[in-house]
C-alpha angles and dihedrals in degrees: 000000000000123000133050118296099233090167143033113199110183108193134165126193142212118209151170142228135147083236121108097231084196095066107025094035123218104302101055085036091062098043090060115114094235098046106122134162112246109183122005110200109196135170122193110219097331093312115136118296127245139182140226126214118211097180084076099026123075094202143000120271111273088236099053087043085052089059101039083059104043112102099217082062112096125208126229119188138145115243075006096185084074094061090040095057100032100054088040087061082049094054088045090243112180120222087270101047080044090060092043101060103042088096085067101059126062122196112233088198084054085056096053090037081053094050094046103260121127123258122258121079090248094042099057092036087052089044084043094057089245116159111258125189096206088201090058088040086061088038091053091049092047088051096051083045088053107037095031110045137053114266119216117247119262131165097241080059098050088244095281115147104209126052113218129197093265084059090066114016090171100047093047084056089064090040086059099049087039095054081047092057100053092053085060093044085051091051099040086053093053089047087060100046098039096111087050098065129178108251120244095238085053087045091049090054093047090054083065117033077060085054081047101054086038088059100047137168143288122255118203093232095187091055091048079050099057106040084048090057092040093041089054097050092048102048091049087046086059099044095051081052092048096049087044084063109032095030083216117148093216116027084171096068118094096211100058101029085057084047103053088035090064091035084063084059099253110145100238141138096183143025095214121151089249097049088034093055084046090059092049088050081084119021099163076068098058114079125242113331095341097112089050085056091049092043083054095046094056092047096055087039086065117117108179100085082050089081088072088063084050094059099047090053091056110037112113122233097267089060093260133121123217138175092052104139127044116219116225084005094140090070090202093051114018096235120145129278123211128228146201101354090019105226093199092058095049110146105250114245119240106186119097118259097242090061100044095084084062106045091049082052098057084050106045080054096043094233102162100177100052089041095054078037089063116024108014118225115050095197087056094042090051084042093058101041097053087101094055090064092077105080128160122243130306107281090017135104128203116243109205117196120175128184114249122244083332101177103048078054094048092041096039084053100041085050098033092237084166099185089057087050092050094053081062099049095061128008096010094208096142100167096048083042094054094042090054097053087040096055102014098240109146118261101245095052089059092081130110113284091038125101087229088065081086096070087056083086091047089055092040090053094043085048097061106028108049098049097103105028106286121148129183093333094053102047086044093059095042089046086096090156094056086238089141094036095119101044125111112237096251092054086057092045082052088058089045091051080052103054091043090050095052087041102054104146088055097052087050092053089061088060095038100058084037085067103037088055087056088047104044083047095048102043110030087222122117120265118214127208130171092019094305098312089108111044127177119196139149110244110207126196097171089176087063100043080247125146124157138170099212124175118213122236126224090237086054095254121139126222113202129210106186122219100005123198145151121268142137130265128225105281086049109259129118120289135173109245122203126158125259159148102288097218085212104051087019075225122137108244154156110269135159146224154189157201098294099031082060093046085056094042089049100043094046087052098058092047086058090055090047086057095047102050083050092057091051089050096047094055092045083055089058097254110139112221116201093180147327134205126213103322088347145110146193123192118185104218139162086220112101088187104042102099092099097061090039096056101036086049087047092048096039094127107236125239092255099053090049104175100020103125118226137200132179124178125169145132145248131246156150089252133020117258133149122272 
């Protein structure tokens, strides 16, 4: 943003639409006809907060329309992509006037992500020490539930199906106050945080992760039709079967399938998938037509075709999917988050490429029978082709461009592990290359027709399982393809001992940033590494109650651990506690961590900064992305030639990772898939 702020406004809505925001997300919730603001709390530079009722009000006053429009105003919001949005769609902003004024707004939920605090107002006011009154908390959520959703139609209610202010004087009253209060907790929380900034670079991607998620994606309608109409057959297929052999009303039902399961003699507690998948295991074992009911169960527990209903839920009316992806969403790392149909959780796709066309084909047509002729099962075959309904623009291809083994090139930098680098530098083979240092086979017999190929998995496995410290665990749980199956576990510890041996600077690095966090804890001074291009310090704002150890970054970005302290983990020996979300409970809590926990949080964020740079520069290079997952992304262009340019901007090393090497292949195509 260029200019001088003159001003700070700090405002909060409360709106309505007959949209579930929970399930069509904010850019399909504001597009509905019916979406309208309500109330529109709002404080000038600090100053007392009022509200505006536009129930009673036909517009907004033409001050406060002057300085929602200045730009040396900035904007404060929580979650503020939904004001911006929303009051964009108020002021009848089109994609481009929307872009235009995003400089102008700061997230004050940005600000606390940044800062390493969880998402949610509550939740960063609860993590902050601010005062809650839980009763007004529930309040605050039942009047939202009143006054912002459709309502159904009773009698006692004179069938109406929205409840207005004049339905409920006395309840509007508290929706007032409460809309009033969150506009003081969201300046009380940027108070706090005001000598931890975002930085600009940080302010400028998510500008335009916010572009990004406003110009959204295609969605092949006539695909989500399809697999919708398929999927629902199917699935009531399955449950007449199931009733015909259990004669149970409901086979959906947990309660009674696990009843007449055990009344069939089979030794159970649960019908869990897991448990579920053990009994089929062996099916000779299971009595009569058990295993077919089991089978049935597992095909209407899938989830995975459910994401079609998802995207029809959320497609705008122009055919087209935004708020996919959540920006700062990985709170240790600052990588993104998706949202609604999840992009980074998309089923693979097993069918060969030659033969997608025409399986999307035989869906979008709903032709069942050629579709179970040719591929078998048609909830596996939906399954896999989820990724392909997203599609670009008419005309357009995407162009899909990933960086390659990004982080053992990340990891091997950041240590100084050179042969690894070098590897990079040239053939690039860093499986063959690991297997070789690993087992000492020369480089040029680890190639495919030679009985050392085999050790290529080894070196995969070992590749992307050790690099933060892990050990057998570890390797067991990345051996996805069962490679390892039949080794003891000391054969794989020896492999481990292996890896660690020929990797020796990154296993130092895990030491070394163990012992810059102590002594950045202990001692409150800043601890160098690299030369200074990593930096760990605590952070201290007594006045605040804040205390952080943060690690710079050497893109300059800064990773928070709040409250650090010493403390042990849980074989005894000596961690590093902070407090954060626990991803499991989604409580804040106490947790711990450790020198190669720190090496993983660290690499992967500055993976995620390598990404982000690519995508600036991409835009800046006049390719479109409409979204990306993990190391990955996708540009919608009319240009057909255009992969080249795409992947050698994505992998262009930054100033600030002089000597990393990069690499980004992909393909081009009419649907995304996975190559």
């Amino acid at each position: 943003m260029t200019g001088t702020i003159t001003h700070h406004l700090s405002l909060d809505l409360e709106t309505y639409s007959s949209e579930d925001i929970g399930k069509s997300g904010l850019y399909r919730y504001a597009q509905s006809p019916d979406f309208a603001i309500l109330l529109l709390a709002w404080s000038l530079d600090d100053r007392p907060v009022e509200v505006i009722d536009l129930t009673t009000t036909p517009r907004l006053p033409t001050y406060l329309t002057a300085l929602l429009q200045d730009p040396c105003t900035l904007k404060h919001a929580y979650n503020a992509a939904f004001e911006w949005y929303c009051l964009g769609r108020y002021f009848g902003l089109d994609e481009m006037q929307l872009a235009a004024w995003l400089p102008q707004w700061r997230c004050t939920m940005l600000h606390g992500m940044y800062c390493g605090y969880p998402a949610g107002l509550a939740a960063t006011g609860r993590a902050l020490g601010l005062p809650e009154d839980k009763q007004k908390l529930a309040t605050g959520k039942a009047l939202i539930k009143y006054f912002c959703r459709p309502c159904p139609p009773t009698k006692t209610n004179g069938g109406r199906t929205r409840n207005l202010p004049q339905h409920a004087p006395e309840k509007w009253e508290l929706f007032v106050e409460y809309n009033r209060q969150d506009v003081v907790t969201e300046m009380e929380i940027e108070r706090r945080l005001r000598h931890y900034p975002v930085p600009e670079a940080v302010q400028a991607q998510w500008e335009t992760d916010q572009k990004i998620n406003l110009r959204g994606v295609g969605v092949d309608r006539a695909l989500v039709d399809g697999a919708r109409v398929l999927d629902a057959a199917q699935k009531e297929r399955y449950r007449e079967e199931a009733r015909t052999l259990t004669g149970l009303d409901n086979p959906n039902s947990r309660a009674q399938l696990l009843a007449w399961v055990q009344g069939r003699g089979v030794d159970t507690d649960n019908i869990r998938a897991n448990t579920v998948k053990d009994l089929l295991a062996e099916p000779s074992k299971l009595p009569g037509d058990t295993a077919r009911v089991l089978e049935l169960r597992q095909e209407l527990s899938k989830t995975s075709t459910a994401k079609y209903e998802t995207l029809d839920n959320v497609v705008c009316g122009d055919g087209r999917v935004r708020g996919l992806l959540q920006f700062y969403g990985a709170g240790r790392t600052g990588r993104w988050a998706g949202r609604l149909v999840q992009p980074q959780n998309l089923p693979r796709t097993y069918i060969k490429p030659e033969l997608l066309p025409l399986a999307r084909t035989l869906v979008q047509t709903q032709n069942e029978a050629a579709l179970e002729a040719v591929f078998g099962s048609t909830a596996d075959t939906l399954s896999q082709l989820i990724r392909t309904a997203f599609v670009p623009r008419a005309g357009n291809v995407f162009v899909d461009a990933d960086f390659s083994a990004v982080e053992a090139r990340v990891i091997a930098w950041l240590a100084g592990e050179e042969w690894v680098l070098e590897v990079f530098r040239t053939h690039g083979k860093i499986y063959e290359a690991t297997a070789s240092q690993m087992f000492g086979i020369p480089l040029e017999k680890i190639k495919k027709g030679n009985p050392e190929y085999s050790y290529r998995q080894r070196g995969k496995v070992a590749t992307l399982a050790l690099g933060y410290g892990g050990s057998v665990g570890a390797m067991r749980q990345m051996d996805t393809g069962k490679a390892l199956i039949d080794l003891p576990d000391e054969d794989i510890m020896d492999m481990v001992d292996r890896w660690r041996k020929a990797n020796p600077a990154i296993v130092q690095f895990w030491y070394s940033v163990s012992a810059a966090a102590f002594e950045a804890l202990d001692t409150g001074r800043t601890i160098p590494l690299r030369g200074g291009s990593l930096a760990f310090a605590r952070e201290c704002d007594p006045a605040n109650d804040l205390d952080f150890l943060t690690i710079r970054l050497p893109s300059g970005r800064k990773l928070y651990y709040v409250k650090p302290h010493r403390t042990k983990d849980r074989w005894g020996r000596p961690a590093v506690g902070y407090w954060g979300m626990n991803q499991t409970t989604r409580k804040w809590t106490e947790m711990e961590t450790y020198g190669g926990r720190l090496a993983e949080n660290i690499t992967q964020a500055v993976a995620r900064d390598l990404l982000a740079e690519g995508i600036e520069q991409l835009e800046a290079a006049g390719y479109p992305v409409v979204f990306h997952i993990h190391d990955e992304v996708v540009v919608d262009t009319p240009d057909r030639d255009a992969l080249p340019e795409v992947a050698h901007i994505l992998a262009q090393t930054p100033e600030w990772a002089a000597g990393l090497p990069l690499n980004a292949e992909g393909w081009t195509g009419d649907y995304f898939r996975k190559d």
